[in-house]
N, C-alpha and C positions, 0 to 999 in steps of 0.2 A: 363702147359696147353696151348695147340695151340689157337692161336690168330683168333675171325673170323676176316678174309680180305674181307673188304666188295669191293674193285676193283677187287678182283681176284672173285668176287661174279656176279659182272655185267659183267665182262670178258666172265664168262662160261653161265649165266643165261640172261645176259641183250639183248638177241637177242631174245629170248622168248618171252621179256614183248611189245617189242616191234613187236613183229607180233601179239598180243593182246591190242595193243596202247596203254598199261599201262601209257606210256612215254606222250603219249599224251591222257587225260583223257577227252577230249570238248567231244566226244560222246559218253562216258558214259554219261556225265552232260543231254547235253537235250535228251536222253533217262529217266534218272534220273529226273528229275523235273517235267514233266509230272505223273510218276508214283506216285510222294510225292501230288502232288495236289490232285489224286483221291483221295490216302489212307485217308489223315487230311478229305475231305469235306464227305468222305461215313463214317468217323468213328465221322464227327462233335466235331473235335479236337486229339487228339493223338492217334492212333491205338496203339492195343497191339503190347508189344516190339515184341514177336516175329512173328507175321504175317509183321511187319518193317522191320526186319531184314529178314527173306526171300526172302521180295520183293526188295533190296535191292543188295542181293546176286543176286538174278538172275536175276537182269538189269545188273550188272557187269559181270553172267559170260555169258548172252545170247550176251553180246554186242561184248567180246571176243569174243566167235565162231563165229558170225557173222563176221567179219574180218576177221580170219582164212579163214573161205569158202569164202569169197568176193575176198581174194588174191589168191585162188585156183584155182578158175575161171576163176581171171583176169591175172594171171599172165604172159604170154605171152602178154598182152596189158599194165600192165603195166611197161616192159621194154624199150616200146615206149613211154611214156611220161615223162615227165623231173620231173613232181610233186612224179612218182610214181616209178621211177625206181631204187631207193635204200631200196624199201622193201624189207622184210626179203624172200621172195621166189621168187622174181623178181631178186633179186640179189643172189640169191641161198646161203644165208647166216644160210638159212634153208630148210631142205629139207622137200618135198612133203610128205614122210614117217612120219618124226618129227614131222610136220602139224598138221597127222592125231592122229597119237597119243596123241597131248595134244585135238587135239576136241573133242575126243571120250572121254577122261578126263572130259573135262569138260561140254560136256552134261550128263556124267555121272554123276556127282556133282548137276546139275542144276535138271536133274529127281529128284535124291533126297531129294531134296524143296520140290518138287509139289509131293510128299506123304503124306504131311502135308496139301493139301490141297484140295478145295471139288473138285467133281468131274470135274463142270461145268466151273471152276477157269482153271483146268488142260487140259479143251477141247481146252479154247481160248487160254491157251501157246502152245500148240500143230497149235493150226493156225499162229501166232507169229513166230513158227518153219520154219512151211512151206512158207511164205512167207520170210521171212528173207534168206532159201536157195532159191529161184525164183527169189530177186532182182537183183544180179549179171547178170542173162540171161535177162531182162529187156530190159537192155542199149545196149544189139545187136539191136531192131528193135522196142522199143515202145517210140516215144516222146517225154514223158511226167515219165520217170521210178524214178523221184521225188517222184511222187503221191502214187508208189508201197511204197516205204520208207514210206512215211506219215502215209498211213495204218498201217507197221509192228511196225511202232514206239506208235503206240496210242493203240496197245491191251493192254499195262501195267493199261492205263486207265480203260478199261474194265474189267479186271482179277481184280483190287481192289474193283469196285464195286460189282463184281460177290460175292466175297470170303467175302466180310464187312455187304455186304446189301443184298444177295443173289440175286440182282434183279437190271437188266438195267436199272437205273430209267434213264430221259430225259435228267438229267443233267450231267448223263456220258455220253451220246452219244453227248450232247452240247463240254463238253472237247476231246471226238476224233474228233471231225469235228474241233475244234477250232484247234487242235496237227496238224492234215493234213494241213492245210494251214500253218503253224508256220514251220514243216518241209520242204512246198513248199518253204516257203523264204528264207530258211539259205542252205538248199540244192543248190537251185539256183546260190544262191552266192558262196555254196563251190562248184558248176559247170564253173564258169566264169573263174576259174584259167586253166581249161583246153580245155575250146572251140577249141584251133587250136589242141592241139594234139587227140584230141578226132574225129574231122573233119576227120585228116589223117588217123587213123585208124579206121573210121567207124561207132563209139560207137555214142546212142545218148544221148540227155539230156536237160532239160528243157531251158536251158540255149543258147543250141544249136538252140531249137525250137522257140522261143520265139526270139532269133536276136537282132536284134537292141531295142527291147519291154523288152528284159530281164531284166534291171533296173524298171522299169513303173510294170514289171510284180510281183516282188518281191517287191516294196511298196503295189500292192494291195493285194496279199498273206500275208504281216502282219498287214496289214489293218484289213482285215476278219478274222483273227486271234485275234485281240485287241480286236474289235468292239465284237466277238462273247465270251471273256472273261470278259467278263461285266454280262450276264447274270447268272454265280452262285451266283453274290453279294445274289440274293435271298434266299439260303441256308447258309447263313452267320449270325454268333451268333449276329453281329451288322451290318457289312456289310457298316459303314464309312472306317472302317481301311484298308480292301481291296481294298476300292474302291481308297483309298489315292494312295495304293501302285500303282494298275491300274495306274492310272495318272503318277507314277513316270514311269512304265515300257512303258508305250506311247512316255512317253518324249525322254528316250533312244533309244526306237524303231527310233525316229525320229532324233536324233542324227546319229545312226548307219547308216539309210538311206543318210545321209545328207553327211556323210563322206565316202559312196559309191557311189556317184556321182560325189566326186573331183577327178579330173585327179592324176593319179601318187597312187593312195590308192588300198592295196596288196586284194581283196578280202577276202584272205584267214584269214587277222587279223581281218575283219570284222563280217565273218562266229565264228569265235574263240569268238567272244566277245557277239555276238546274246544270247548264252547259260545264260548270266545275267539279260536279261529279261525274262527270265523263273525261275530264282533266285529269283526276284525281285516279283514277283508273288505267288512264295511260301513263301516270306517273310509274303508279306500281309495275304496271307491264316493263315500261324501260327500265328499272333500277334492278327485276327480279333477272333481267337476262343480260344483266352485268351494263349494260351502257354507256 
């Protein structure tokens, strides 16, 4: 019986996972955590498995595509920067063809979630879609192409309350304004690793816009993001135990701030670690509604 070889596995496959960041999974995470908060507060404790598992799947495979087309777009730019030039189509380790074929994959896959689901749920993935391919075009010529992110990344928000409670109540729209600002500040920060090459070629980014502020800018982006995740304690079965967690994930915020402000500190391991206070938030969520 032949042996599976799992080197000769990552050999033939492992350029794949990695033009879908498999290898690097931080943006599935705060994609991911946003989405677990809506589902647990609109289902007031554990949604069914599998309306969980749906949502789930297709934060993983819309996060994949999303990449895909992000390096499709960019890839001629990012041959020019030092962060980005050994991706997988930057470095032509895959091809433009190969690209297409697994996105078509796996929006095919991802359609067939959202058969499962109501119609209204399937309108706002379908805007999630389209935004998500617009982000890349962004950072030719809008400022601030953070904020575009912020938006794509907080319809999971909305698509849980659509599809649990059929109905935008106030306090999904409190968790996507709370998500926009929370993407403002970790974006920001995974923007500072390339301010000069981004300069040279043109590209822009909050990071870029903001100058000398872009520190000062990204404390108040999680600022408003903290301050403005205080308000669901209200639909909370007790609403101590989240508020605790609150407090822990403030604390770290302010950790995380504090260790991007010392000289010599890589952004990028900061940006990497932001995704635990969105962890630390759905902890409290699940423990305050008994879990």
């Amino acid at each position: 019986m032949e042996v599976f070889d799992l080197d000769s596995f990552f050999d033939t496959y492992g350029r794949y996972l990695k033009l879908v960041r498999l290898d690097k999974p931080v943006g599935i995470l705060l994609l991911m955590w946003p989405t677990l908060w809506a589902l647990f507060i609109a289902s007031q404790g554990f949604p069914d498995i599998d309306i969980l598992l749906i949502f789930v799947m297709g934060v993983i495979l819309m996060r994949s595509a999303g990449c895909i087309v992000n390096d499709m777009i960019d890839m001629n730019f990012d041959r020019d920067v030092a962060r980005t030039k050994d991706r997988m189509l930057a470095s032509k380790k895959v091809s433009v063809q190969e690209a297409v074929i697994l996105l078509v994959g796996l929006l095919a896959v991802a359609a067939s979630l959202l058969l499962s689901l109501k119609n209204e749920t399937v309108g706002l993935a379908l805007g999630a879609l389209l935004l998500t391919f617009a982000y890349p075009f962004f950072k030719r010529f809008f400022l601030f192409p953070q904020a575009i992110l912020g938006i794509a990344f907080g319809f999971g928000i909305l698509m849980a309350f659509s599809e649990i409670r059929e109905v935008l109540e106030p306090v999904a729209w409190i968790l996507f304004i709370a998500n926009f600002f929370w993407a403002m500040s970790y974006d920001t920060i995974y923007a500072l690793s390339d301010i000069e090459d981004d300069k040279k070629i043109g590209l822009k980014s909050s990071a870029i816009t903001l100058g000398k502020n872009a520190r000062f800018g990204i404390y108040i982006f999680q600022t408003i993001f903290l301050l403005l995740m205080i308000i669901p304690i209200v639909v909370m079965k007790t609403g101590f135990v989240y508020g605790f967690f609150w407090f822990l994930a403030a604390l770290y915020s302010y950790y995380l701030f504090r260790k991007l402000i010392l000289p010599g500190t890589i952004p990028q391991i900061v940006f990497e670690k932001n995704q635990r206070v969105g962890a630390i938030l759905f902890l409290g969520i699940l423990l305050d509604f008994g879990v």
